[in-house]
TORKOL-799515 format. One line per field, with one value per residue: y, z, x of N, C-alpha, C in turn. Coordinates in Angstrom, 3 decimals, padded with zeros to 6 digits. Atoms other than C-alpha are relative to their C-alpha. Example, Ala and Ser with C-alpha at 12.3 -4.5 7.8 and 13.67 -1.06 7.14 Angstrom:
2
n.Y: (-001.190,-001.190);
n.Z: (000.000,-000.060);
n.X: (000.890,-000.820);
ca.Y: (-004.500,-001.060);
ca.Z: (007.800,007.140);
ca.X: (012.300,013.670);
c.Y: (001.200,001.090);
c.Z: (000.000,000.730);
c.X: (000.900,-000.770);
//
This chain:
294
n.Y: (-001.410,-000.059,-000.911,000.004,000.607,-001.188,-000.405,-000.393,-000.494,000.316,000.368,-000.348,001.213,-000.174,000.659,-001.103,000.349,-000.298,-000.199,000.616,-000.739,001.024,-000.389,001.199,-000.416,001.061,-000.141,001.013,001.009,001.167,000.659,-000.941,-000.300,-001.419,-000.103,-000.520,-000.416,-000.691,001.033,001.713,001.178,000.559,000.932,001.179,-000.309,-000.150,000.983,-000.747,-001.337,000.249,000.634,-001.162,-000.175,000.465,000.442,-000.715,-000.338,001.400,-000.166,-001.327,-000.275,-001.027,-000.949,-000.126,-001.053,-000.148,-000.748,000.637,-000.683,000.296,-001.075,000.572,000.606,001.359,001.003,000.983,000.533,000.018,000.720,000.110,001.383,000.472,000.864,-001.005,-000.883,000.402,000.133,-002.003,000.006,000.910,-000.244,-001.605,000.635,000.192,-001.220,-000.403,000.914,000.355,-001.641,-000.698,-001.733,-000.504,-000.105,000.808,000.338,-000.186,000.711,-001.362,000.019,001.066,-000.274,-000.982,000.978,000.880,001.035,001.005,-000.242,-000.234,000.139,000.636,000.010,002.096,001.053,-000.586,001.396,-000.133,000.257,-001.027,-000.777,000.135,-000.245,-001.791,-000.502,-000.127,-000.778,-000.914,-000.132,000.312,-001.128,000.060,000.007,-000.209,-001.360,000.113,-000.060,-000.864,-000.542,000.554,-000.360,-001.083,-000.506,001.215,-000.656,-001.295,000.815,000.694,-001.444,000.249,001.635,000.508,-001.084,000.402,000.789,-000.354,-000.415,000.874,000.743,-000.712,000.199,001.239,-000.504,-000.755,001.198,000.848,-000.573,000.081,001.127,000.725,-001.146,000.337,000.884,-000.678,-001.124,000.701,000.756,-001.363,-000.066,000.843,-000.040,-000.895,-000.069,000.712,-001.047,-000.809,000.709,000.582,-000.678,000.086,000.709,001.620,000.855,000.230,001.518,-000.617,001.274,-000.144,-000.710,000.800,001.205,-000.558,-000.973,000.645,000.652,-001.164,-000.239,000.445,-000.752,-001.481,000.338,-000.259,-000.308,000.640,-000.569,-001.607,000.893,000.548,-001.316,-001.040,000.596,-000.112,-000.897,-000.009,000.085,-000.549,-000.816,000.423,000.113,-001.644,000.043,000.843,001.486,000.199,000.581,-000.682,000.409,-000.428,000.845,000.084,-001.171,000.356,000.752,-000.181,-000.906,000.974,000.705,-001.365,-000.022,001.177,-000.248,-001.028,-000.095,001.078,-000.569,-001.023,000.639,000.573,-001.179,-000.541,-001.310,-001.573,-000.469,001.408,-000.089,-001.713,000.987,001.138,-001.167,-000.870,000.821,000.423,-001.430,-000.237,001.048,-000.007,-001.020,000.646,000.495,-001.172,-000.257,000.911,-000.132,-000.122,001.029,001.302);
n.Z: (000.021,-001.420,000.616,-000.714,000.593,000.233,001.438,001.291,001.375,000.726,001.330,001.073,000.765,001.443,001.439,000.665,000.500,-001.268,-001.129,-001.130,-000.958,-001.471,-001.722,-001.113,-001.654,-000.919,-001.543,-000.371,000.040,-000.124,001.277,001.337,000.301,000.858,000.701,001.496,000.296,001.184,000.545,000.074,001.444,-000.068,-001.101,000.397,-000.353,-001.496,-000.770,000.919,-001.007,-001.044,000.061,000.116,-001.514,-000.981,-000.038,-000.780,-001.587,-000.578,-001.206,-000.880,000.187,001.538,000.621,000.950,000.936,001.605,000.612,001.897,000.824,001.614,001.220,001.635,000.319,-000.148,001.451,-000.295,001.119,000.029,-000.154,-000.229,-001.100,000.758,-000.282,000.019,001.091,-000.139,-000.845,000.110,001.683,-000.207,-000.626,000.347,001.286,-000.995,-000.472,001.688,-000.252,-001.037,000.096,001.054,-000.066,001.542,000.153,000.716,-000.622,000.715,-000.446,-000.541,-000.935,-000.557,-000.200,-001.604,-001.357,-001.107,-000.265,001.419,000.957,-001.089,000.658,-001.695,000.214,000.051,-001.367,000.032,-000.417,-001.475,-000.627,-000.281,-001.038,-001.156,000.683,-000.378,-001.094,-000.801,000.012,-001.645,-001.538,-001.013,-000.403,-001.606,-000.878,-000.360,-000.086,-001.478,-000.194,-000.297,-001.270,-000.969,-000.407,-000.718,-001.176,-001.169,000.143,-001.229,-001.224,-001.143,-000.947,-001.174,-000.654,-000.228,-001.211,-001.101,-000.609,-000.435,-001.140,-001.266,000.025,-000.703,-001.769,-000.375,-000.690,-001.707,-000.872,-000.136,-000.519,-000.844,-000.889,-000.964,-000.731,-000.535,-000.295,-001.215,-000.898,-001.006,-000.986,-001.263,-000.667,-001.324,-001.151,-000.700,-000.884,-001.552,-001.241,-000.486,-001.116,-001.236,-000.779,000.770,-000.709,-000.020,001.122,000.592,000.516,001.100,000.899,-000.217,001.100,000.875,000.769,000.196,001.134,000.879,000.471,000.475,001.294,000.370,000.447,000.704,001.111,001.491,000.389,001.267,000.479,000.670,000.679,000.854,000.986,000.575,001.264,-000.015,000.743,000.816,001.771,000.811,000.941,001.033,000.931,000.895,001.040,001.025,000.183,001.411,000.727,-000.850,-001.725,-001.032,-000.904,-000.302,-000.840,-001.318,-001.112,-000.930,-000.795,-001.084,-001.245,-000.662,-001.618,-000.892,-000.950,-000.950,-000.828,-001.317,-000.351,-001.109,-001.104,-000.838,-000.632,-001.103,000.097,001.098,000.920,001.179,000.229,000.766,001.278,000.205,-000.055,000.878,000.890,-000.040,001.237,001.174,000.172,000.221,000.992,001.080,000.001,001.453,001.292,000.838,000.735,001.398,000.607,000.632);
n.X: (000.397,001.178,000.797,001.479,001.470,000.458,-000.795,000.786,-000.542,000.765,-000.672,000.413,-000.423,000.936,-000.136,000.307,001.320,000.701,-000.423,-000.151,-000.553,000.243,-000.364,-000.337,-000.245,-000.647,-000.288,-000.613,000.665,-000.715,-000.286,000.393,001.132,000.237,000.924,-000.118,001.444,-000.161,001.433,000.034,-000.583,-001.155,-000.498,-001.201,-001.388,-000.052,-001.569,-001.228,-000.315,-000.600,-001.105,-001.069,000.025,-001.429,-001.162,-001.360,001.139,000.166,001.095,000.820,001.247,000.234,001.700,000.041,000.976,-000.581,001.156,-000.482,000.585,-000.682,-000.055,000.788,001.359,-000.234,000.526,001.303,000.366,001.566,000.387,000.733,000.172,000.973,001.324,000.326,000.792,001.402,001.110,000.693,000.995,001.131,001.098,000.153,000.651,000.983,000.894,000.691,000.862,000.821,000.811,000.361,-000.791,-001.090,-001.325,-000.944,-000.913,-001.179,-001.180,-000.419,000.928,-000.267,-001.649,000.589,000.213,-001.056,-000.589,-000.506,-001.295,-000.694,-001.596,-000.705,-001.371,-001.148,-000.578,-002.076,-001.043,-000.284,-001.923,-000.407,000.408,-000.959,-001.569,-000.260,000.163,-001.492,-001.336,000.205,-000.257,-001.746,-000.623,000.177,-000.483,-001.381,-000.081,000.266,-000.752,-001.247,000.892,000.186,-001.310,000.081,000.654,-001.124,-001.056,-000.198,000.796,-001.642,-001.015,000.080,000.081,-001.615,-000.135,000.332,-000.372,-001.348,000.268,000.823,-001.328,-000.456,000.334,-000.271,-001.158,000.249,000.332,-000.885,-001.410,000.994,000.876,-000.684,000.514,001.236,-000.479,-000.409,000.963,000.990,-000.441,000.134,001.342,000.733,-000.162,000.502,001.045,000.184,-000.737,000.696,000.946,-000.615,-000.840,-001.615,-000.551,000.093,-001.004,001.082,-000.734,-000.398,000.267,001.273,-000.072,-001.003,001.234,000.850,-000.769,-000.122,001.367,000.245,-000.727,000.366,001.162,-000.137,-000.928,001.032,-001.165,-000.032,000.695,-000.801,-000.758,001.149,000.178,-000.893,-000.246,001.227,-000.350,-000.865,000.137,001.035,-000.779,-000.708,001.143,000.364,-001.610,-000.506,000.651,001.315,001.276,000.746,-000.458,001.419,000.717,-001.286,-000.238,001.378,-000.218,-000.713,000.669,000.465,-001.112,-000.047,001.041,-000.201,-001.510,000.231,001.074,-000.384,-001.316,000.500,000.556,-001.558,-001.237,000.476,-000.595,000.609,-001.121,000.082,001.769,000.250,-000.729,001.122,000.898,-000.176,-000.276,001.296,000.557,-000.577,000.065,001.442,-000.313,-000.904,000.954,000.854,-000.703,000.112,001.679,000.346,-000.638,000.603);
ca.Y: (-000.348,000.962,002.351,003.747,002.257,005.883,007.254,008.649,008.345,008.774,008.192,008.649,006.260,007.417,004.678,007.403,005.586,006.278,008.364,006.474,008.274,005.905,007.132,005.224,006.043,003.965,003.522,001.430,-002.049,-005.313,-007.012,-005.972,-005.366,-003.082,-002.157,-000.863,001.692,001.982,001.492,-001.550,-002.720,-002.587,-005.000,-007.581,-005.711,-005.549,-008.772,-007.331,-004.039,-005.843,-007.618,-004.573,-003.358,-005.962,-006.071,-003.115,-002.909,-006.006,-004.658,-001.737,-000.666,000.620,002.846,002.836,005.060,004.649,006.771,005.926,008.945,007.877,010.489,008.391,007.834,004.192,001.528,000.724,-001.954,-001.442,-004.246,-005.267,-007.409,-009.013,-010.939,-007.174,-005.952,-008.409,-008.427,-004.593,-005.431,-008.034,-006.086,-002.540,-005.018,-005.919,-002.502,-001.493,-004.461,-004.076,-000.464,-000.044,002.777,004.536,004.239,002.835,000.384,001.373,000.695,004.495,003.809,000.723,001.526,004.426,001.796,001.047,-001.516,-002.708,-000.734,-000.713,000.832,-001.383,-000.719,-003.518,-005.343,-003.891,-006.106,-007.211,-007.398,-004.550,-002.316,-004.100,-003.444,000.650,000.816,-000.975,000.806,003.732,002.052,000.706,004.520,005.133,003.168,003.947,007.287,006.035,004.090,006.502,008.450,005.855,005.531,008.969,008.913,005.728,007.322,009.985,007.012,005.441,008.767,008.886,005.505,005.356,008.749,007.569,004.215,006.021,008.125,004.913,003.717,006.580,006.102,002.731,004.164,006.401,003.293,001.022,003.763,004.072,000.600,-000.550,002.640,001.203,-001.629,000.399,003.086,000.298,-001.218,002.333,003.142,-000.135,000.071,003.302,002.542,-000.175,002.051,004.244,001.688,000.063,003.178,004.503,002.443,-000.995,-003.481,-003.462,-007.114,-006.261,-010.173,-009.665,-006.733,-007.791,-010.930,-008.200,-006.140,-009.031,-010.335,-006.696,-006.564,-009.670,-008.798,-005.262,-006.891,-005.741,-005.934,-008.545,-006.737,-003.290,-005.948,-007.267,-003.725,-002.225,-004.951,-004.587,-000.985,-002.422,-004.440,-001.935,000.172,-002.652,-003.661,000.378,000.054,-002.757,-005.178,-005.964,-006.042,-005.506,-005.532,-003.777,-006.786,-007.831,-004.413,-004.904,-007.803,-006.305,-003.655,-005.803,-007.510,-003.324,-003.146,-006.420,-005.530,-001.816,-002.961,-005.962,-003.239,-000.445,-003.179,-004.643,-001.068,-000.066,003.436,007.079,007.988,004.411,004.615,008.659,006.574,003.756,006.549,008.298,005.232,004.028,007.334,006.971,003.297,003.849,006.937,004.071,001.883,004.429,004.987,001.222,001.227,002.493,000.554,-001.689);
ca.Z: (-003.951,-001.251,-002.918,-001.523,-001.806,-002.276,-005.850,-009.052,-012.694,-015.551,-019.162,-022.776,-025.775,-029.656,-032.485,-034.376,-034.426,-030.555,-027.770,-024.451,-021.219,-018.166,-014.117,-011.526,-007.697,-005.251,-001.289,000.940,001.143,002.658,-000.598,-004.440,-004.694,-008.049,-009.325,-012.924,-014.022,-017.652,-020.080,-020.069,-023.686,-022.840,-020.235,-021.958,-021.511,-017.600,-016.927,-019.896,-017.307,-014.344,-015.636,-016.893,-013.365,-011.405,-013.386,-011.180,-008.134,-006.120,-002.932,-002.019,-003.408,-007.187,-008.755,-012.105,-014.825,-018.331,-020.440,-024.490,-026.814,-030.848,-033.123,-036.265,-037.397,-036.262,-039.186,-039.019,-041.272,-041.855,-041.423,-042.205,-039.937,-042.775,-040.485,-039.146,-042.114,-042.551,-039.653,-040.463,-044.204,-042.836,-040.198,-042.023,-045.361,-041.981,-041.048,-045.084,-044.928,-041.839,-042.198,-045.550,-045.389,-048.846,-049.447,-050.614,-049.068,-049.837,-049.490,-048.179,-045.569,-044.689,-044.093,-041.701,-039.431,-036.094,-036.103,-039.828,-040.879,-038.355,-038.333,-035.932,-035.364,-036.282,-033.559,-032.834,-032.985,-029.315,-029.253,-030.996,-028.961,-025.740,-027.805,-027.349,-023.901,-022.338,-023.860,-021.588,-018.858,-018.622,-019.517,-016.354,-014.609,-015.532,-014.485,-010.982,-010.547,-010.859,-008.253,-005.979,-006.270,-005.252,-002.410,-001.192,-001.572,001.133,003.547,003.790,004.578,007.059,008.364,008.602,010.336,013.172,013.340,014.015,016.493,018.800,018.042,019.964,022.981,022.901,023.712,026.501,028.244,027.990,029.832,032.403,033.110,035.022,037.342,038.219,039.960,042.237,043.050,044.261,046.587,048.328,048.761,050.178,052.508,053.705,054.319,056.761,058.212,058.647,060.234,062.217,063.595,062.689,065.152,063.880,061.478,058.488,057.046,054.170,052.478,052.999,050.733,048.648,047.665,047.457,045.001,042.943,042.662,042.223,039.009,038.030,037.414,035.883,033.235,029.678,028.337,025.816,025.224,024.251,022.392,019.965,019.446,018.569,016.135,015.369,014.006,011.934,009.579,009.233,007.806,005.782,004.357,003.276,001.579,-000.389,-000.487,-004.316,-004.868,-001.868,001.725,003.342,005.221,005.785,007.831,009.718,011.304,012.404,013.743,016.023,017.322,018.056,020.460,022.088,023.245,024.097,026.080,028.045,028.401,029.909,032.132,033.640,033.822,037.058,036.364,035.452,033.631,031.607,031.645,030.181,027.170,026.738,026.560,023.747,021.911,021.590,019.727,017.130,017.202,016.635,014.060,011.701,012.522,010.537,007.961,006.918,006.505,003.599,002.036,-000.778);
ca.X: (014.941,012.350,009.270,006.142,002.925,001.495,001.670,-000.077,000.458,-000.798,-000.512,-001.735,-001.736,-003.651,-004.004,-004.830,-008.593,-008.755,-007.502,-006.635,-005.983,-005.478,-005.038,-003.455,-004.043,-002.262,-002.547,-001.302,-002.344,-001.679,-001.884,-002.565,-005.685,-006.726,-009.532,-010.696,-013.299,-013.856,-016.988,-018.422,-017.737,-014.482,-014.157,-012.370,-009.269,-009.468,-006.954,-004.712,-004.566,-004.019,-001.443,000.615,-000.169,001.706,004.368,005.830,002.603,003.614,001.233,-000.818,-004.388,-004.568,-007.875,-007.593,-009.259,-009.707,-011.152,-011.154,-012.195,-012.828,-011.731,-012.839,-016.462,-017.330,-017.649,-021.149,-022.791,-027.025,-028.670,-032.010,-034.599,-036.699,-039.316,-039.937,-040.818,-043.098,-044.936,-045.619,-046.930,-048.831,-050.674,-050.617,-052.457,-055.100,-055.815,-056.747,-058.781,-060.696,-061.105,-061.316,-058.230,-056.323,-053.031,-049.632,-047.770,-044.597,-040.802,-040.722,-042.954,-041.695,-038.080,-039.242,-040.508,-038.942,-036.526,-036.401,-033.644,-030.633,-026.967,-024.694,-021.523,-018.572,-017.453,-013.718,-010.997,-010.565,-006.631,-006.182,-008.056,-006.798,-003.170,-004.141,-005.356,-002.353,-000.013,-001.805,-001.851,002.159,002.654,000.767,002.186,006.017,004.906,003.493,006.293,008.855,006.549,006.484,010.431,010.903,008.771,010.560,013.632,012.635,010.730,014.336,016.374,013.957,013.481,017.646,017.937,015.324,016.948,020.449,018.792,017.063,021.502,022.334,020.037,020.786,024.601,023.234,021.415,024.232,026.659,023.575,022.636,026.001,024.751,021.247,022.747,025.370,022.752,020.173,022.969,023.858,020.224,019.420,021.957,021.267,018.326,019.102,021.448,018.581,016.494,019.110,020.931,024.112,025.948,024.789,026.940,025.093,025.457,027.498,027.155,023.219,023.514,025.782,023.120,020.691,022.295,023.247,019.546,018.497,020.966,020.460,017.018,017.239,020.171,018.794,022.405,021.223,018.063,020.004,022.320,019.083,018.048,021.006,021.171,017.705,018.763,021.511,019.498,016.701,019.802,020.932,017.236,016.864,020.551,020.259,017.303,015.318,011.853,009.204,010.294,007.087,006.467,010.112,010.169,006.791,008.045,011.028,009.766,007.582,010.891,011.762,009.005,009.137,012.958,011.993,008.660,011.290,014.103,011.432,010.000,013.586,015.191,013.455,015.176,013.945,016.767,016.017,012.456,012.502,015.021,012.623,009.696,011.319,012.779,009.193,008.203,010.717,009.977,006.042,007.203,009.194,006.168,003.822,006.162,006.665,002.635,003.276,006.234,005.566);
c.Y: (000.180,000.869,000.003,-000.525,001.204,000.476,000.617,-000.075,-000.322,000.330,000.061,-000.601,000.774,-000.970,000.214,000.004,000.863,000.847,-000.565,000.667,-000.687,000.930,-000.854,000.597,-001.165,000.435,-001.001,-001.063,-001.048,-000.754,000.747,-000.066,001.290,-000.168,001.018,000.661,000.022,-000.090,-001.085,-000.692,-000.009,-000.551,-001.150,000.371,-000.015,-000.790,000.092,001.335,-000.449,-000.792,000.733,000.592,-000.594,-000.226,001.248,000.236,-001.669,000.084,001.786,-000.216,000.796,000.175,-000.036,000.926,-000.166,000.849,000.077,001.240,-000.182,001.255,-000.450,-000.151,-001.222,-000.265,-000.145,-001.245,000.418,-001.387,000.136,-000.693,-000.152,-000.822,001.324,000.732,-000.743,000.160,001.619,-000.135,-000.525,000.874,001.737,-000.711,-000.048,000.893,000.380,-001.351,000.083,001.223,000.645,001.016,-000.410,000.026,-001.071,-000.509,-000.174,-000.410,001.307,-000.174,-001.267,-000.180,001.043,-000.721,000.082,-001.220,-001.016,000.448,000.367,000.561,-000.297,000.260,-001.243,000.222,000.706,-001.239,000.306,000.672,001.411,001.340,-000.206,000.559,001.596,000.207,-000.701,000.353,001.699,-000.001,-000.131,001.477,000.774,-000.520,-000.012,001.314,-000.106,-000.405,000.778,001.196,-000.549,-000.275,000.970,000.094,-001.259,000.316,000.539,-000.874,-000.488,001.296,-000.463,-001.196,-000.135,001.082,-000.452,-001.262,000.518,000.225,-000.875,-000.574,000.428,000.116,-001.101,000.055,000.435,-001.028,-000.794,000.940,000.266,-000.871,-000.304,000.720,-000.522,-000.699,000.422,000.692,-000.848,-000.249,001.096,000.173,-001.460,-000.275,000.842,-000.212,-001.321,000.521,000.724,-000.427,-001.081,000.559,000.111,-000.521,-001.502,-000.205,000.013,-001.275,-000.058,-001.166,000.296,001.065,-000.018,-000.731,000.995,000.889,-000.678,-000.416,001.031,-000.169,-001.045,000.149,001.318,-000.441,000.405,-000.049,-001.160,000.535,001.070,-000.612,-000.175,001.201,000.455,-000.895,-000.425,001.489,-000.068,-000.441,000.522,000.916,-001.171,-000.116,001.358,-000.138,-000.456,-000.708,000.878,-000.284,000.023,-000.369,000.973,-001.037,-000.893,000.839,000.412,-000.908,000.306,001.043,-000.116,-000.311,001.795,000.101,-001.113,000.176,001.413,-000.083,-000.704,000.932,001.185,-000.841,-000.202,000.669,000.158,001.074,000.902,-000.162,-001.088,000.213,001.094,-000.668,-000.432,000.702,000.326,-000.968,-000.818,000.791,-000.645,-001.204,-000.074,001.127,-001.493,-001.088,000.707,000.273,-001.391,-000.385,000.155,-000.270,-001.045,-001.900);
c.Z: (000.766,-001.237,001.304,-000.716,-000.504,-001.479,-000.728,-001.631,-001.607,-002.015,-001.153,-001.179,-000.998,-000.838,-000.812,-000.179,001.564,000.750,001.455,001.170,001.317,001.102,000.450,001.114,000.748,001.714,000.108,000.078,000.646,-000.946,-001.277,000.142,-001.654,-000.731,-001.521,-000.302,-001.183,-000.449,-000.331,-001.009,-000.107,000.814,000.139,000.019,001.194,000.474,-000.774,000.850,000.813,-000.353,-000.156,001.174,000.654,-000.152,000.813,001.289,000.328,001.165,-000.078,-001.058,-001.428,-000.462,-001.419,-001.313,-001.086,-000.547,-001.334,-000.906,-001.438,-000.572,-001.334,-000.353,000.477,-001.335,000.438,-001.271,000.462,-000.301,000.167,000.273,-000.945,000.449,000.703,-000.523,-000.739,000.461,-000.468,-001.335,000.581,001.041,-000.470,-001.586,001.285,000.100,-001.004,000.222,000.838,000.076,-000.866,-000.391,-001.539,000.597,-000.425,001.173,-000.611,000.498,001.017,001.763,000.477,000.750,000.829,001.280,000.845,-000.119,-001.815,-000.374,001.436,-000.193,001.412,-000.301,000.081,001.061,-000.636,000.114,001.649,000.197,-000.365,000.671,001.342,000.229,001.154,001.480,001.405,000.007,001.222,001.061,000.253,-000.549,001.034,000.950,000.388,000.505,001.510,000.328,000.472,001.148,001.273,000.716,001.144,001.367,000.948,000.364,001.864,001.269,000.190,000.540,001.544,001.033,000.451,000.872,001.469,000.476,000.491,001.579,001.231,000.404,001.020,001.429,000.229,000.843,001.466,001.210,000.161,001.288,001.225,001.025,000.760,001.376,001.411,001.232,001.489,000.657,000.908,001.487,000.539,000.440,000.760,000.973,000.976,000.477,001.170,000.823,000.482,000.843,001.009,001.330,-000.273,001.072,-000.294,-001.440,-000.964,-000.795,-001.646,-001.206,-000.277,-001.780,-001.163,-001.344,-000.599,-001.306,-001.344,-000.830,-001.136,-001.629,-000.662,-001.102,-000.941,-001.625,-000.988,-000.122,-001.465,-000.790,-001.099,-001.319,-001.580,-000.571,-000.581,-001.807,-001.276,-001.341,-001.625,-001.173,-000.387,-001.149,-001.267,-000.599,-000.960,-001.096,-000.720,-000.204,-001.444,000.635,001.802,001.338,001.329,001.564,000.862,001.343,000.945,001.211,000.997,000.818,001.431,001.000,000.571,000.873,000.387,000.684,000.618,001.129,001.407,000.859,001.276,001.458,001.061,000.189,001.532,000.638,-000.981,-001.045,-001.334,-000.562,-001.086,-001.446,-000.738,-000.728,-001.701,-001.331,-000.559,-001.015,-001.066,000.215,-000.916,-001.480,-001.498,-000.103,-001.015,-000.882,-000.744,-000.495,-001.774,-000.813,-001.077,000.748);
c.X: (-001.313,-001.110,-001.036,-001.293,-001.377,000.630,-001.018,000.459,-001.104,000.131,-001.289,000.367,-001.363,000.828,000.277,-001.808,-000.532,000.837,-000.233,000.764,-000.106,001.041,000.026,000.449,000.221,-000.035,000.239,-001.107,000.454,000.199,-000.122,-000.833,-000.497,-001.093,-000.439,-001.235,000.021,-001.177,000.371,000.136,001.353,000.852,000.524,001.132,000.821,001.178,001.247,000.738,000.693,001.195,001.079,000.173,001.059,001.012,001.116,-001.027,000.368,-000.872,-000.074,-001.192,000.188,-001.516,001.035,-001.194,000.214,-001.214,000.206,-001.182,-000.199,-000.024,000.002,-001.113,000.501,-000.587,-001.110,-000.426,-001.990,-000.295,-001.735,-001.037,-001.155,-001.589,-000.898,-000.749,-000.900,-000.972,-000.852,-001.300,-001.134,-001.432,-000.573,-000.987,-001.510,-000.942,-000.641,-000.867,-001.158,-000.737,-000.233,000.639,000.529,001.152,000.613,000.851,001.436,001.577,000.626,-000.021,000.382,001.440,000.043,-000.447,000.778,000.569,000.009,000.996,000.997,001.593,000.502,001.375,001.075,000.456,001.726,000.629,000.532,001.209,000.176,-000.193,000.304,001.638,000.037,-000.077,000.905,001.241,-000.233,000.372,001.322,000.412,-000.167,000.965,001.766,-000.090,-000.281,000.963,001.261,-000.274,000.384,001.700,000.566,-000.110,000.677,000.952,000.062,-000.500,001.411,000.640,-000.665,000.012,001.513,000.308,-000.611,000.682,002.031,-000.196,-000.623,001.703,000.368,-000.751,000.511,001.469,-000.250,-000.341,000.994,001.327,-000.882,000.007,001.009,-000.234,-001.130,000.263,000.628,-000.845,-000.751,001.090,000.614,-001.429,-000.535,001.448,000.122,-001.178,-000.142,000.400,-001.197,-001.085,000.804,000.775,001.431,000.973,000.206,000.878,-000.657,000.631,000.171,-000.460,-001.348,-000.494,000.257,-000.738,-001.128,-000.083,-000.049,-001.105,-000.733,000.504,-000.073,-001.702,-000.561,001.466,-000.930,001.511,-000.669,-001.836,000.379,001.345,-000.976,-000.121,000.637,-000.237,-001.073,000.306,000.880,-000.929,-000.898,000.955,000.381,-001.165,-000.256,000.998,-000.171,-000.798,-000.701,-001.323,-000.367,000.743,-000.828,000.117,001.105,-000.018,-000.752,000.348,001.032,-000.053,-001.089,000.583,000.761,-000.516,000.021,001.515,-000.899,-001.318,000.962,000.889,-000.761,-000.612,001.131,000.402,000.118,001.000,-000.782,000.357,000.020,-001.114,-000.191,000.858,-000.720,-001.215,000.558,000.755,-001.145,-001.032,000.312,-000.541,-001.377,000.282,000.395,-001.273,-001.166,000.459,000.243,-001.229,000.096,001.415,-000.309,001.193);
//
């Protein structure tokens, strides 16, 4: 199945402790690459993400977003730092001492301090908080997925339509090229006629050789052969191939232009050339469109 490497999705997952809302933007890529924004205390979940990730992103570029709301009070426990509340007695007993001050040192007054009395919040359980925020993300990303489907969908139509249409020049050139061949060997022997005088023998064997070399030379028959067949299995890869074929379809697309560059070189015809020209478009067109292929 053809997907695109272009996509969006995005998904929603409550504990009931937390709300979890993960985004997933996708471009093309030569490889996976994905990256993860979330807060930072919850960055032990990150290779739990990417893993739900590739089980349907085999290449392109993923952004990721998480964003974790609690709708519970957190547990805290209070905690208090006993060598703290020493140091305080000890140097608040100093100052009455040194300066002779009134008052009570009290438990009031001591528990108001900075840093003796603390409320921390409990440590979450890793897993199950990793639990919540990948159920987000693989609802993300069955949602990008089925995005990216879609949009593959419509990259083969097209991709199979243009490779029909390079089928059908390929026809026109083939009913062309036996053409090239005869035309050269009238024009060059008019033009000896025209430089020998229409009276003289023109040395028909001479020609003949000339013609042959000529056509020899200008042959693309196994060029226009490659391409055609070139066309066939981009239709069959769209039809029927599993699991990524981006890069499958790069290469052959390569061997596309390497025939149409040998075929426009060897034509040494308009009527080929203006072909060549316009099979080169669509060629470069299907070229930009497997870009984004997973």
């Amino acid at each position: 199945m053809i997907k695109s490497m272009t996509g969006f999705g995005r998904g929603e997952y409550s504990d009931g402790k937390r709300n979890v809302t993960a985004e997933i933007k996708t471009v093309n890529h030569r490889y996976s690459d994905i990256t993860v924004k979330m807060p930072k205390r919850y960055s032990f979940a990150e290779e739990p993400i990417k893993a739900v990730i590739r089980e349907k992103l085999r290449r392109g570029k993923a952004e990721v977003s998480i964003v974790i709301e609690n709708i519970t009070e957190e547990d805290v426990t209070v905690k208090m730092s006993s060598a703290i509340a020493q140091q305080y007695i000890t140097n608040l007993r100093e100052l009455q001492a040194t300066y002779d001050l009134d008052g009570t040192i009290d438990i009031s007054l001591i528990a108001s301090l900075p840093d003796v009395m603390k409320a921390v919040p409990d440590v979450e359980n890793e897993e199950d908080v990793a639990g919540v925020i990948t159920q987000a993300v693989r609802i993300a990303t069955e949602n990008l997925d089925r995005m990216r489907t879609v949009e593959g969908e419509k990259l083969a139509e097209d991709l199979k339509a243009r490779g029909e249409l390079i089928r059908e020049i390929v026809k026109k050139i083939e009913v062309r090229a036996p053409m090239v061949a005869e035309e050269y060997k009238d024009k060059l022997q008019k033009r000896i006629q025209d430089l020998l005088g229409e009276a003289a023998v023109v040395p028909e064997e001479r020609i003949l050789t000339e013609a042959a070399i000529f056509a020899d030379k200008a042959n693309i028959t196994e060029e226009l052969v490659r391409l055609d067949s070139h066309m066939i299995q981009l239709k069959n890869i769209l039809g029927g191939s599993e699991g990524p074929v981006g890069k499958k379809l790069d290469f052959l697309v390569q061997e596309m232009n390497r025939e149409a560059n040998t075929i426009g070189s060897k034509a040494n015809d308009m009527e080929i050339t203006s072909l060549m020209l316009e099979t080169k478009s669509e060629i470069e067109k299907i070229r930009e469109q497997v870009q984004n292929i997973e």
